[in-house]
N, CA, C and O atoms as CSV, one atom per row, in Angstrom:
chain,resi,resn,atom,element,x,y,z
A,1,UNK,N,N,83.154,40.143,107.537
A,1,UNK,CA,C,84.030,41.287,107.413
A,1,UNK,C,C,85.218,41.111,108.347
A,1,UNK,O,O,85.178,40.493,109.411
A,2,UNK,N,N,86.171,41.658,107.885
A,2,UNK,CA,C,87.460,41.775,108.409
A,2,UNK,C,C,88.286,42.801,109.019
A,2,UNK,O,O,88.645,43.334,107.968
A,3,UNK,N,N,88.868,43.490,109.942
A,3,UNK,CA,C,89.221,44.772,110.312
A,3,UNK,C,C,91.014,44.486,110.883
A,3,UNK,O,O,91.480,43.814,111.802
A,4,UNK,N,N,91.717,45.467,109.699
A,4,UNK,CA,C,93.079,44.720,109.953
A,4,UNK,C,C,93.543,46.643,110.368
A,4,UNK,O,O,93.211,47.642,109.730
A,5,UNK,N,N,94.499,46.539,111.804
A,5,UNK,CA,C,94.684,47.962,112.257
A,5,UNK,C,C,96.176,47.876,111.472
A,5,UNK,O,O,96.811,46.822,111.505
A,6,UNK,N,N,96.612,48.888,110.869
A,6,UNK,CA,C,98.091,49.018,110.198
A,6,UNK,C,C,99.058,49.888,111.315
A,6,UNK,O,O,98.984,51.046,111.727
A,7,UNK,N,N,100.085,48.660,111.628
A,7,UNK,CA,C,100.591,49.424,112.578
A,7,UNK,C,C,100.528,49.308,113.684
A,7,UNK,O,O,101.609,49.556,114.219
A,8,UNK,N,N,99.235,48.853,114.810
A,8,UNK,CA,C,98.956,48.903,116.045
A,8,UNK,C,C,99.795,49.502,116.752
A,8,UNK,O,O,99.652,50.625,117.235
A,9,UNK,N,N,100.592,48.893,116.843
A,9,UNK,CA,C,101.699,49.744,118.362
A,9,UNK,C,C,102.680,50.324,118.095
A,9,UNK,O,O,103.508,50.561,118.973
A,10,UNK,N,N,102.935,50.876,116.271
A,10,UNK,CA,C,104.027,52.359,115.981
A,10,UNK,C,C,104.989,51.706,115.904
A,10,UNK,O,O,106.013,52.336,115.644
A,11,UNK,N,N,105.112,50.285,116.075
A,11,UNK,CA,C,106.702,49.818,115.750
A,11,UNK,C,C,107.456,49.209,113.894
A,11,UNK,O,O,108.532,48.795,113.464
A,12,UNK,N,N,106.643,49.388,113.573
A,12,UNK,CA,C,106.493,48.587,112.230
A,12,UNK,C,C,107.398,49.490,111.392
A,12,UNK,O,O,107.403,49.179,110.201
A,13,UNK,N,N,108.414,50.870,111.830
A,13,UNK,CA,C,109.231,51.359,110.956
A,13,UNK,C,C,108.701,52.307,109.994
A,13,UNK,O,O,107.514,52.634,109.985
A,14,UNK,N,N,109.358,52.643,109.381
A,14,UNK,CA,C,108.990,53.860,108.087
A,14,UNK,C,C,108.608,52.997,107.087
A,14,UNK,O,O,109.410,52.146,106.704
A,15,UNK,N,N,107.194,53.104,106.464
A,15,UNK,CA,C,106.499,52.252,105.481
A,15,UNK,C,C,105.107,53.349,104.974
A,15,UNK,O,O,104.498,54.102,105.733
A,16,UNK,N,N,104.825,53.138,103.306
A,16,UNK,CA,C,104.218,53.404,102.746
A,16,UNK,C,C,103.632,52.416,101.819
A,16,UNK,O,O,104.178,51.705,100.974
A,17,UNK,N,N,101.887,52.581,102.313
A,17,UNK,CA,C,100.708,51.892,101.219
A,17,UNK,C,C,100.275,51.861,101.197
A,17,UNK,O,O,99.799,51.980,102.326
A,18,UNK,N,N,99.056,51.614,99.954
A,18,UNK,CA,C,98.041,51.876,99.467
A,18,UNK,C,C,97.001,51.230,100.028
A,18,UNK,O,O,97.259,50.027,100.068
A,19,UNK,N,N,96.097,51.444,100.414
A,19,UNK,CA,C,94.454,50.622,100.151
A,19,UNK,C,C,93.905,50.971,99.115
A,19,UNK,O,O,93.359,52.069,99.012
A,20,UNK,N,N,93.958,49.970,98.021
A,20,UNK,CA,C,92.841,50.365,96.918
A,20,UNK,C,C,91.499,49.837,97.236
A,20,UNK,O,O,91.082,48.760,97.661
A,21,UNK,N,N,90.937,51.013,96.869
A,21,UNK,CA,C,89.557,50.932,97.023
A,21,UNK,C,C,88.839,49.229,96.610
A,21,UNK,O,O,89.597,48.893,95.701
A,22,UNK,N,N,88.206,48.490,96.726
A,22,UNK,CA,C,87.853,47.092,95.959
A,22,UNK,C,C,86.576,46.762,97.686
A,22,UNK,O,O,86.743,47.164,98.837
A,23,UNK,N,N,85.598,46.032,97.182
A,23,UNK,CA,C,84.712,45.145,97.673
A,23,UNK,C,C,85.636,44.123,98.183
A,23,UNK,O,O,85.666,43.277,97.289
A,24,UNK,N,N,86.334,43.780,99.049
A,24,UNK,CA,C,86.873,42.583,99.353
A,24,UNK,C,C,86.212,41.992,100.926
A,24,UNK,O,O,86.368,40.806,101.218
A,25,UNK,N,N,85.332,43.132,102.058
A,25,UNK,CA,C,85.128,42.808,103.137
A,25,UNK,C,C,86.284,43.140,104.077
A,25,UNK,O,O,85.994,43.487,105.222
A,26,UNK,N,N,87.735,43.059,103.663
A,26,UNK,CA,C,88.413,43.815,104.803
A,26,UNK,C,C,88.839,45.327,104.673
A,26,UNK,O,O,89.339,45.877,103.691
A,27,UNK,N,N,88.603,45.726,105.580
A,27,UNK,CA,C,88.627,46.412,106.104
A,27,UNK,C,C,89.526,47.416,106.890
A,27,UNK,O,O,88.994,47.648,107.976
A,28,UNK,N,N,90.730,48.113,106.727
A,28,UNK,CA,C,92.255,48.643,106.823
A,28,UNK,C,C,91.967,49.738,107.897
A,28,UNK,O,O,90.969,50.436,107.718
A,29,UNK,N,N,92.770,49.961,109.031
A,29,UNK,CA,C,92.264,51.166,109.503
A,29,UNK,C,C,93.420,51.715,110.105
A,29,UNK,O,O,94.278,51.030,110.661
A,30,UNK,N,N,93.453,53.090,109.989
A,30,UNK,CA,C,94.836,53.783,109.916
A,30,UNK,C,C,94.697,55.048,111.309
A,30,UNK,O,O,93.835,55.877,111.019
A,31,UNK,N,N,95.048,55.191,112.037
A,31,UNK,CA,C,95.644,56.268,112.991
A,31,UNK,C,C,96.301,57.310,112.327
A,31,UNK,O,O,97.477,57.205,111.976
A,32,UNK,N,N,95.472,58.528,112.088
A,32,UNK,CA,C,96.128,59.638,110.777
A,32,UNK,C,C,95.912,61.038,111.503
A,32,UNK,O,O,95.177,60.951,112.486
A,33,UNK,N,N,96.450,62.443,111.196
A,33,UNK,CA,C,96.405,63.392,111.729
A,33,UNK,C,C,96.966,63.630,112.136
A,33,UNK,O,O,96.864,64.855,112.187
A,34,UNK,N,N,98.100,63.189,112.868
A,34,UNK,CA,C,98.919,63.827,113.898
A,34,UNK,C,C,98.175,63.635,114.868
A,34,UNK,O,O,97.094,63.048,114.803
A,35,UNK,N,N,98.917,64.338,116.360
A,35,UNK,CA,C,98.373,64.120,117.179
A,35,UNK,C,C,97.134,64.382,117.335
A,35,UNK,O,O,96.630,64.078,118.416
A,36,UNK,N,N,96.298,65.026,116.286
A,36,UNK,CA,C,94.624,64.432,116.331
A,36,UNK,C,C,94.195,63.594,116.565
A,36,UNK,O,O,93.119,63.595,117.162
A,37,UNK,N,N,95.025,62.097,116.098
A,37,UNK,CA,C,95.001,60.992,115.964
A,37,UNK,C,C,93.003,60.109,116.082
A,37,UNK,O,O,92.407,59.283,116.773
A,38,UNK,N,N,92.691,61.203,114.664
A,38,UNK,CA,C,92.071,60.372,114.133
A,38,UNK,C,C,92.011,59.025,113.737
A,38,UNK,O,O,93.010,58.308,113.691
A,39,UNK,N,N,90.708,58.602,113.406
A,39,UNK,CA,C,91.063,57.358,113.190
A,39,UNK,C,C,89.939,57.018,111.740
A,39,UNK,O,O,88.720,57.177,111.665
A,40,UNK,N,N,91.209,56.356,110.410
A,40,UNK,CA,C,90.182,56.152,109.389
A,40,UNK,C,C,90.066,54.321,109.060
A,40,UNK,O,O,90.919,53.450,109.226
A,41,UNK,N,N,89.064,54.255,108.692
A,41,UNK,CA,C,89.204,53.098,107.675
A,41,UNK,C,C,88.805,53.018,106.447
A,41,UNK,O,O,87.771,53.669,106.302
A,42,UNK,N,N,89.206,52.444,105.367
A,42,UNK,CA,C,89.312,51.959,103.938
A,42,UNK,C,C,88.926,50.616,103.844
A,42,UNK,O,O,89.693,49.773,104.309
A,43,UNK,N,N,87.824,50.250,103.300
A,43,UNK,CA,C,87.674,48.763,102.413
A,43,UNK,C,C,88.576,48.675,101.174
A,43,UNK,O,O,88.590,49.373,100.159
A,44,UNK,N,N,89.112,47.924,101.434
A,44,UNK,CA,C,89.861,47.211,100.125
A,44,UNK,C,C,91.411,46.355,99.969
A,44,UNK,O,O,91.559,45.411,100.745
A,45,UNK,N,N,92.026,46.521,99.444
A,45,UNK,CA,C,93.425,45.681,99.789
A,45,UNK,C,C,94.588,46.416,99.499
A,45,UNK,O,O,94.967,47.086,98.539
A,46,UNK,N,N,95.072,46.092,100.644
A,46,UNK,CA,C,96.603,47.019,101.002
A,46,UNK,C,C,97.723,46.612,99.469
A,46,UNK,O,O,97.903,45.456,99.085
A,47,UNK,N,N,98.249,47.653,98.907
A,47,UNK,CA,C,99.463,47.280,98.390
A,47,UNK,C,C,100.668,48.273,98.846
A,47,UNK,O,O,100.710,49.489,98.656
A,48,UNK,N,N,101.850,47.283,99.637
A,48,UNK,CA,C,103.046,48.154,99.932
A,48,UNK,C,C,103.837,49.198,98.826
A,48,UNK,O,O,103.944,48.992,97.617
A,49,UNK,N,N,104.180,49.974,99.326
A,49,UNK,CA,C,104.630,50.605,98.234
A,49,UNK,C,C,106.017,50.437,98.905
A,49,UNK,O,O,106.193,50.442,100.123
A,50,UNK,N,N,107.274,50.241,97.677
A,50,UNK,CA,C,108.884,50.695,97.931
A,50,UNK,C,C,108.861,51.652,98.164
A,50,UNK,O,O,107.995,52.481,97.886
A,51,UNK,N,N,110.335,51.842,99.046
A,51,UNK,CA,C,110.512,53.218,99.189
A,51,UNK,C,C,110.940,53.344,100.347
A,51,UNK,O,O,112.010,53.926,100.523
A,52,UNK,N,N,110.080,52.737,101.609
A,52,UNK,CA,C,109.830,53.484,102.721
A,52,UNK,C,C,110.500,54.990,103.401
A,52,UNK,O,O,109.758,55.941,103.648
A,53,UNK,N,N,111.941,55.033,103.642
A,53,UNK,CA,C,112.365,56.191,104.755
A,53,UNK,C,C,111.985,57.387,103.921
A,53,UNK,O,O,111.387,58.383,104.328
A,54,UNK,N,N,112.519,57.093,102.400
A,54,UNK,CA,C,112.626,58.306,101.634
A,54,UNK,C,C,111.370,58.991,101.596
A,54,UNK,O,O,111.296,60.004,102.291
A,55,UNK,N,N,110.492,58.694,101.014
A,55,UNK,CA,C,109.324,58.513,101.085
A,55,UNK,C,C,108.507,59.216,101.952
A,55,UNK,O,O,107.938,60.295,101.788
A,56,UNK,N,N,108.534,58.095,103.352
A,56,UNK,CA,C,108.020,58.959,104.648
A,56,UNK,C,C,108.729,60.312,104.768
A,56,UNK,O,O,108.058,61.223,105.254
A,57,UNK,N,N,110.013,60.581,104.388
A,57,UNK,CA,C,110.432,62.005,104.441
A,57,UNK,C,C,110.047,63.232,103.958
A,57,UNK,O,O,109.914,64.335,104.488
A,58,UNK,N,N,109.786,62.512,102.043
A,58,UNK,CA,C,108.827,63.250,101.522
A,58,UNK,C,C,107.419,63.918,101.820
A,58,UNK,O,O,107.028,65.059,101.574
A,59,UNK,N,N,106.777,62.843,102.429
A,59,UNK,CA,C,105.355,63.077,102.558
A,59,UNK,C,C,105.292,63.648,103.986
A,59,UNK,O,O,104.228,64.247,104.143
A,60,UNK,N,N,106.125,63.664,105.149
A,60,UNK,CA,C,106.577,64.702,106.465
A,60,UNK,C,C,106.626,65.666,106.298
A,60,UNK,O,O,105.994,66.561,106.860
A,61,UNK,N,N,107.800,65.778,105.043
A,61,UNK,CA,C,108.005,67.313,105.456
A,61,UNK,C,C,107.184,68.378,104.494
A,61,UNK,O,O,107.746,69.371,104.032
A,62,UNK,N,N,105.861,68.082,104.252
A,62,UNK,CA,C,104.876,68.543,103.385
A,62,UNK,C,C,104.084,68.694,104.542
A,62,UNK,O,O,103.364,69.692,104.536
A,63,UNK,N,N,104.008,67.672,105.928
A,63,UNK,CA,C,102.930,68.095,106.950
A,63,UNK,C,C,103.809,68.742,108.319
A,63,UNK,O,O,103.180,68.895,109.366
A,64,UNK,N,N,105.350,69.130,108.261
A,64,UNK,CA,C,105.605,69.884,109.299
A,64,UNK,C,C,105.149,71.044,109.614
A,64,UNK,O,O,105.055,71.504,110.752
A,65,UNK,N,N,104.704,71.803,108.102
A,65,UNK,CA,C,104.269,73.145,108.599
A,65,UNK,C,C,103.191,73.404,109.738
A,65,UNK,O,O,103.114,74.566,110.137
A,66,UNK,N,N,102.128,72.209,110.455
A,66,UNK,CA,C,101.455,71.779,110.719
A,66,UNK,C,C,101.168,71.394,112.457
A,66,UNK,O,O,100.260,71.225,113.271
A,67,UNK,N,N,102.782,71.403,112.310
A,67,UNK,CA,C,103.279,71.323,113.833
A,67,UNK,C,C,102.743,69.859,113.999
A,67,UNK,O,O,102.002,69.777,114.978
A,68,UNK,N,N,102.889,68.807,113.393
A,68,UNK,CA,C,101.956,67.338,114.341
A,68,UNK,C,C,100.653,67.061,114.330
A,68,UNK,O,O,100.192,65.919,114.325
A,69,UNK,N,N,99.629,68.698,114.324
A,69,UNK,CA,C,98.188,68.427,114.512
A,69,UNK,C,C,97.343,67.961,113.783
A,69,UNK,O,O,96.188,67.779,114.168
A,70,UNK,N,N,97.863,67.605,112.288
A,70,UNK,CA,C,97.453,67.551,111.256
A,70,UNK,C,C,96.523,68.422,110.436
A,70,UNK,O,O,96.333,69.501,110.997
A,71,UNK,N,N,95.944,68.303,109.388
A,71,UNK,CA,C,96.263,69.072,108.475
A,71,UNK,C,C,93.937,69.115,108.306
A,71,UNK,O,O,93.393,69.648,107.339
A,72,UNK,N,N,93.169,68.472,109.412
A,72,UNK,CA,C,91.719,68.638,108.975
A,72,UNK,C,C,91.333,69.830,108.336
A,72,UNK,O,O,91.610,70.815,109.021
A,73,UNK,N,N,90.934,70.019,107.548
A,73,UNK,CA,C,90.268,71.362,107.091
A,73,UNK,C,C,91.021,71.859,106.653
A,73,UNK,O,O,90.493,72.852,106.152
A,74,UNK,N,N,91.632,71.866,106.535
A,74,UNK,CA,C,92.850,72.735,105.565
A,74,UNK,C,C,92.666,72.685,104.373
A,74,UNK,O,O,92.500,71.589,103.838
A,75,UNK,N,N,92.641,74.271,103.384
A,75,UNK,CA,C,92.733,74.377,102.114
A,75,UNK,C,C,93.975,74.516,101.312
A,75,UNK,O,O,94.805,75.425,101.322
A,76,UNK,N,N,93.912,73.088,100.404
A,76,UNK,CA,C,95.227,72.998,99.957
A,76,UNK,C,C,95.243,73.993,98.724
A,76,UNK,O,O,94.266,73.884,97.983
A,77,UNK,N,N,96.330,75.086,98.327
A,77,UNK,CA,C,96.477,75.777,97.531
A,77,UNK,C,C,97.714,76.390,97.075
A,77,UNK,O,O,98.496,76.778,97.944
A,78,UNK,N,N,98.009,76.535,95.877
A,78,UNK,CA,C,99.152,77.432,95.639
A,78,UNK,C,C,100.442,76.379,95.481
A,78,UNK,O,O,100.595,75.497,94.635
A,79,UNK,N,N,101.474,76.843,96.785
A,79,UNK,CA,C,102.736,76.162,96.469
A,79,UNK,C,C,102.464,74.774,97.521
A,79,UNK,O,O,102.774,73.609,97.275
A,80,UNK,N,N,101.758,75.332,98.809
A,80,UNK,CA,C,101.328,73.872,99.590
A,80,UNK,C,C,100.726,72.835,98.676
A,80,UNK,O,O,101.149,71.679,98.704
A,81,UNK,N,N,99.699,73.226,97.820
A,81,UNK,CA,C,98.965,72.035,96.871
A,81,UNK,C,C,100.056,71.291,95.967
A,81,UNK,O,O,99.914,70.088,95.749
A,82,UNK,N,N,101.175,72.016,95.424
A,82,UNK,CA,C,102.423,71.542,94.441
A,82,UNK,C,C,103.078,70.860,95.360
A,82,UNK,O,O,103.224,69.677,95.051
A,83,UNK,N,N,103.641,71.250,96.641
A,83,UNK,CA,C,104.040,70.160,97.283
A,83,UNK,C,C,103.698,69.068,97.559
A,83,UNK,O,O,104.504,68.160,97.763
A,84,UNK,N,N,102.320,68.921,97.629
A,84,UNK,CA,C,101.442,67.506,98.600
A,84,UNK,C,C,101.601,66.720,96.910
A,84,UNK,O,O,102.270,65.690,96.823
A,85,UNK,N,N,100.965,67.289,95.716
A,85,UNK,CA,C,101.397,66.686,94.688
A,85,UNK,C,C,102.436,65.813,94.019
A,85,UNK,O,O,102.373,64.769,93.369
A,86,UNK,N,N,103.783,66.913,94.556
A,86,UNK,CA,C,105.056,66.565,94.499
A,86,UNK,C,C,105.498,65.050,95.188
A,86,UNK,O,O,106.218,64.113,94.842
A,87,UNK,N,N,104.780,65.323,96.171
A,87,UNK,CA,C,104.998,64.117,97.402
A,87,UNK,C,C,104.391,63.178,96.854
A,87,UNK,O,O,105.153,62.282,96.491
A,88,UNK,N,N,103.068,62.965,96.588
A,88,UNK,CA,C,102.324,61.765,96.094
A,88,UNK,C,C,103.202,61.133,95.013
A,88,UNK,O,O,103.696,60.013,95.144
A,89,UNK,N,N,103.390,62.003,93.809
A,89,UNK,CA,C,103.873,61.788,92.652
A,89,UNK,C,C,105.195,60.996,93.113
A,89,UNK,O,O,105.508,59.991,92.475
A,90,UNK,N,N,106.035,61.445,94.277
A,90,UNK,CA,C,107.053,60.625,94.216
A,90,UNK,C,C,106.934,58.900,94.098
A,90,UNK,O,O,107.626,58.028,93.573
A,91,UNK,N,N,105.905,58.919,94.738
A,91,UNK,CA,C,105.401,57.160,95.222
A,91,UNK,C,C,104.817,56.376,94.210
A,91,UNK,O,O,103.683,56.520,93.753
A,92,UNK,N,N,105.782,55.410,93.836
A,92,UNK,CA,C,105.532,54.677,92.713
A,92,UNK,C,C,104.994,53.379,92.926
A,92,UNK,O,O,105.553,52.451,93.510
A,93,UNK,N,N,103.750,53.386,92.356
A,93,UNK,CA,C,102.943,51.842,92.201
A,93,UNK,C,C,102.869,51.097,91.105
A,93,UNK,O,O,102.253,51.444,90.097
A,94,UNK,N,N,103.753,49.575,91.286
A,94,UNK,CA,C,103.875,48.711,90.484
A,94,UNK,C,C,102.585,48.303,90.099
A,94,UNK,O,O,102.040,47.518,90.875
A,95,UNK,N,N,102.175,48.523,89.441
A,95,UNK,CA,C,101.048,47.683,87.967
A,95,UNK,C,C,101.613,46.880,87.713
A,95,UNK,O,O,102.827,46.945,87.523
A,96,UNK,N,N,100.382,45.031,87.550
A,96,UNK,CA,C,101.012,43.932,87.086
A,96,UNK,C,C,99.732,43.612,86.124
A,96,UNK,O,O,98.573,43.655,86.538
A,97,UNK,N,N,100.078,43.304,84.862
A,97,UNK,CA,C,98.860,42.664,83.757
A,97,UNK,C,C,99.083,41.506,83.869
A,97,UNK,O,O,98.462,40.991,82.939
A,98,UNK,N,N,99.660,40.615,84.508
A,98,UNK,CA,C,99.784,39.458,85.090
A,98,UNK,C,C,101.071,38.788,84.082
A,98,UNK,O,O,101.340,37.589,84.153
A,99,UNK,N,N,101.580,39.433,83.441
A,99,UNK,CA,C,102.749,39.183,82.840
A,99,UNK,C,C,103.996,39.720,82.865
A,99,UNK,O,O,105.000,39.145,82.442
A,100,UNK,N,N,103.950,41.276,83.557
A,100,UNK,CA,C,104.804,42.406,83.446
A,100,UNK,C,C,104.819,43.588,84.497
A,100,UNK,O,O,103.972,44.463,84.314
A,101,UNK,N,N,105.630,43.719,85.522
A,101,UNK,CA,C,105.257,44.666,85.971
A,101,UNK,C,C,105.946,46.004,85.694
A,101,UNK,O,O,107.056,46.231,85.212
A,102,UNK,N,N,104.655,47.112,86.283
A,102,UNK,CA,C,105.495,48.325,85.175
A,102,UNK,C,C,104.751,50.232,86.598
A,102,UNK,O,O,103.801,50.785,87.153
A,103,UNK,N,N,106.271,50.239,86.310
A,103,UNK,CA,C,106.093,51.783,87.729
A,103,UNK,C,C,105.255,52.830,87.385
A,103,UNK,O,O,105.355,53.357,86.277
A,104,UNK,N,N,104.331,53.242,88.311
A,104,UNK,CA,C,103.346,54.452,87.686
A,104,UNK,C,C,103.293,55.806,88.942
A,104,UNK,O,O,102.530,55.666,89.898
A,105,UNK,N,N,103.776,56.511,88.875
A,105,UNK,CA,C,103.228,57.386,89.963
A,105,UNK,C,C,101.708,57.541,90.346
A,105,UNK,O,O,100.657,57.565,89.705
A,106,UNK,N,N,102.004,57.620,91.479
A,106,UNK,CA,C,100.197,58.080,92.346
A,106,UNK,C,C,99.999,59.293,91.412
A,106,UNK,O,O,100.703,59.844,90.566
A,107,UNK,N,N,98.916,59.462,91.844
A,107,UNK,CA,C,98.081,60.684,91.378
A,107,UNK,C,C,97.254,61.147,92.882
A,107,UNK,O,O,96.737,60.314,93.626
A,108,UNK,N,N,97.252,62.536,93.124
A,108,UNK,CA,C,96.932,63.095,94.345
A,108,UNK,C,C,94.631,62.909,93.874
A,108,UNK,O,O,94.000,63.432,92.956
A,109,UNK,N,N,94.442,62.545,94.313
A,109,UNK,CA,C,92.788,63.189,93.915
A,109,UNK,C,C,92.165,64.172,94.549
A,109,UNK,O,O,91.557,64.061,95.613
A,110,UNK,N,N,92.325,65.263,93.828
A,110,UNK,CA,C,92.008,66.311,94.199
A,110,UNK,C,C,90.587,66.428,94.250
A,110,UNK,O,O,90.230,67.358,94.973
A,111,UNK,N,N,89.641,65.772,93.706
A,111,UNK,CA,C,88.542,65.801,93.838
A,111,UNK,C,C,87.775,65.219,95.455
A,111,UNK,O,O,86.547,65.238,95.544
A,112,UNK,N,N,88.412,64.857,96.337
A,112,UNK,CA,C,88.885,64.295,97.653
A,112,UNK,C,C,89.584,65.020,98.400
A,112,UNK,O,O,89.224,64.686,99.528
A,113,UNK,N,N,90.456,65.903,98.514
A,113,UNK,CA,C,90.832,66.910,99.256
A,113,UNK,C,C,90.097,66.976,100.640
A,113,UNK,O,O,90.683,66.688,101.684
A,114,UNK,N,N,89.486,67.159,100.621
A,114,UNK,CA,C,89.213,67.530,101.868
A,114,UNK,C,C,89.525,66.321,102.966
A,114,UNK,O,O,89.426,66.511,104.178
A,115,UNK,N,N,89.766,65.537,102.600
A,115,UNK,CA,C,90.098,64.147,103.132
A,115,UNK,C,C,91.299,63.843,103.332
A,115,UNK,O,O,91.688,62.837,103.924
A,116,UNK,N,N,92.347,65.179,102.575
A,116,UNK,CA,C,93.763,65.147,102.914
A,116,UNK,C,C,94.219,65.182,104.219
A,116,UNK,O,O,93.612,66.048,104.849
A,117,UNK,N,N,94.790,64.772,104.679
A,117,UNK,CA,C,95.327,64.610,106.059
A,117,UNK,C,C,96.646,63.928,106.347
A,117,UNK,O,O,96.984,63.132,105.471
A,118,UNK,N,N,97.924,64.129,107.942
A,118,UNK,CA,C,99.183,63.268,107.750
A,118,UNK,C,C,98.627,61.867,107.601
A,118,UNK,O,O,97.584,61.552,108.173
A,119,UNK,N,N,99.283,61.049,106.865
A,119,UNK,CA,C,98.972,59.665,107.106
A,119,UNK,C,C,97.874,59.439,106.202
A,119,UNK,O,O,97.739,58.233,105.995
A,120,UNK,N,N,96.960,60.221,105.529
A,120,UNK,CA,C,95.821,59.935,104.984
A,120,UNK,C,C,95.826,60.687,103.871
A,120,UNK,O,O,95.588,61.894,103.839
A,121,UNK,N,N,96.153,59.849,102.758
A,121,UNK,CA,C,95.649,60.938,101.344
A,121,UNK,C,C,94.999,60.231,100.204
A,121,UNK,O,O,95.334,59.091,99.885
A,122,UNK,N,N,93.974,60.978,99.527
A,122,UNK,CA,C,93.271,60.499,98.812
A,122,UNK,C,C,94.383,60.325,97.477
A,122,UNK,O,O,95.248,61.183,97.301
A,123,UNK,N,N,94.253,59.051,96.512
A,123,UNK,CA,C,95.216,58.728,95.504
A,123,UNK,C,C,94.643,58.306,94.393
A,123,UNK,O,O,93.895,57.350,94.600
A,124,UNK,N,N,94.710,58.681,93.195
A,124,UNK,CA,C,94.194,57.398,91.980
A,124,UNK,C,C,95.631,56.376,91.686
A,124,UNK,O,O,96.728,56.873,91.944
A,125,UNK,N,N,95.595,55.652,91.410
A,125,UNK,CA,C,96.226,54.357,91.434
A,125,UNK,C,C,96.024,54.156,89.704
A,125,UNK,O,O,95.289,54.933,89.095
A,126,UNK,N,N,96.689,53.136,89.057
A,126,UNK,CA,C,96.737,52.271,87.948
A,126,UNK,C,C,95.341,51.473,88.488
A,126,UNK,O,O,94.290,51.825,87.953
A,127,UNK,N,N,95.298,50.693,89.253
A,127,UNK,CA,C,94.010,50.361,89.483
A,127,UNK,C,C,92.959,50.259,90.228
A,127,UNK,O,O,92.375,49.245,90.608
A,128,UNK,N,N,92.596,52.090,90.550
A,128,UNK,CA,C,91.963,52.776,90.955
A,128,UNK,C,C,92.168,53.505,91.801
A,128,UNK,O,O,93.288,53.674,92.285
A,129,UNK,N,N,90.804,54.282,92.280
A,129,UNK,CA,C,90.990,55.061,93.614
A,129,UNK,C,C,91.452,54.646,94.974
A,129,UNK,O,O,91.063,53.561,95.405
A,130,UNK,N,N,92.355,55.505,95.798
A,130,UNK,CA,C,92.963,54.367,97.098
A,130,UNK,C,C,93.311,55.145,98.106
A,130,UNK,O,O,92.726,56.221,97.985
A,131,UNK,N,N,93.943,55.119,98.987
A,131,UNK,CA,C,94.134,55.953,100.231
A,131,UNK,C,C,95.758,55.424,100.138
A,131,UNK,O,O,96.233,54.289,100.096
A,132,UNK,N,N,96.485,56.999,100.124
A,132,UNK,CA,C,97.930,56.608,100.544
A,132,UNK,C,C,97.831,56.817,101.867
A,132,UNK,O,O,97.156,57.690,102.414
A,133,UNK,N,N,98.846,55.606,102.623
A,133,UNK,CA,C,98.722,55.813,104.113
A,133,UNK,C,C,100.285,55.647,104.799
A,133,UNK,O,O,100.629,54.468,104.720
A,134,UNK,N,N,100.948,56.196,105.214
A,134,UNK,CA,C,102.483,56.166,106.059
A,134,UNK,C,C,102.520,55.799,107.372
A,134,UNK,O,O,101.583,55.892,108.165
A,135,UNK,N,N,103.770,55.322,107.620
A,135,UNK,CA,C,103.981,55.584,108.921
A,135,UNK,C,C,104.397,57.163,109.128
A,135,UNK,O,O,105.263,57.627,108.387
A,136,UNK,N,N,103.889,57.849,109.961
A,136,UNK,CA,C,103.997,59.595,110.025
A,136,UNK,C,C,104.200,59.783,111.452
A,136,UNK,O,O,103.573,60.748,111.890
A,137,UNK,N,N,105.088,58.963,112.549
A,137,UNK,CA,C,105.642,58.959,113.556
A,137,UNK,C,C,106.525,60.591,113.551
A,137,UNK,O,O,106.387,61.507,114.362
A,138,UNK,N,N,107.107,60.550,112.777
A,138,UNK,CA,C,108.312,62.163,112.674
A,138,UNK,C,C,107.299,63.378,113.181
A,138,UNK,O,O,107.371,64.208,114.087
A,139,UNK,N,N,106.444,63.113,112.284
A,139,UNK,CA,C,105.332,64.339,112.186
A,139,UNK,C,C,104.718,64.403,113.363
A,139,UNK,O,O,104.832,65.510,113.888
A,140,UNK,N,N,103.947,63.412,114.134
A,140,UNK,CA,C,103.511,63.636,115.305
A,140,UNK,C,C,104.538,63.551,116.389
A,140,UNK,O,O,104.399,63.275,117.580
A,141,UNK,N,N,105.552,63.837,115.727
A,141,UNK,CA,C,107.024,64.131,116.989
A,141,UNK,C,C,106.805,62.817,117.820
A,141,UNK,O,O,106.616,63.103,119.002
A,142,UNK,N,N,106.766,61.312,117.549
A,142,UNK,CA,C,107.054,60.390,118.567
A,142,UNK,C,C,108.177,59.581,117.278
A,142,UNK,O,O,108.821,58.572,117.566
C-alpha cells in the first residue's frame, strides 16, 4: 500500500480533484474542514480536474457561510443544498473511451452527505463514485 498526502505544506496553489474510488492500494489523503482540519483518506486514483482558481471560488464561497470551521454535521437543505450542487456541477470531468475525450459534470452524491465537508465532497463521476477534493486555503482564512 501506498499513502500519497495532497498538498503537504499548502503551497501547491488553487487546484481541484478527484479520487475515484478503484482498488489500486494507494491511498490519497486530504486535510479537509477548515480549520477542523480533519483529516480524510480515499483509495483510489487521483484525476485533476481543469479549472483550478475559478473553481476553488466556486466551491469557497458555498463554505464561507461557515466561517473556516467547516461544515461536519451539517444538514444540507433548501437553497444551501442547490448551491453545493451548483458548485459540484460546475466541475467538469473528462471521460476517455480510449479514443475520445468527452466533458461530464460531477454529480453531488447525495446519498453521502453526511460526508460533505470544505475540501471533501462526496461525487459520482463518469467512472464512478469519488471524492471531490480542493485546495480550500481562502476558506480556512490562510
Amino acid at each position: 500500500m501506498r499513502y500519497v498526502f495532497i498538498d503537504p505544506d499548502g503551497t501547491g496553489g488553487d487546484w481541484v480533484h478527484v479520487v475515484v474510488d478503484a482498488p489500486t492500494g494507494v491511498f490519497y489523503q486530504q486535510e479537509y474542514g477548515g480549520t477542523s482540519r480533519r483529516q480524510g483518506q480515499a483509495e483510489g486514483y487521483l484525476v485533476p480536474m481543469p479549472g483550478g482558481s475559478g473553481q476553488v471560488d466556486a466551491l469557497a464561497t458555498v463554505f464561507e457561510p461557515f466561517r473556516g470551521g467547516g461544515a461536519d454535521g451539517h444538514v444540507w437543505e433548501g437553497a444551501e443544498l442547490d448551491a453545493l450542487r451548483e458548485a459540484v456541477g460546475a466541475v467538469r470531468y473528462w471521460a476517455c473511451d480510449g479514443k475520445a475525450e468527452t466533458p461530464h459534470p460531477l454529480r453531488l452524491d447525495e446519498s453521502r452527505l453526511t460526508e460533505a465537508d470544505d475540501a471533501w465532497l462526496p461525487v459520482h463521476t463518469p467512472d464512478g463514485p469519488g471524492l471531490l477534493v480542493w485546495s480550500a486555503r481562502r476558506v480556512r482564512g490562510g
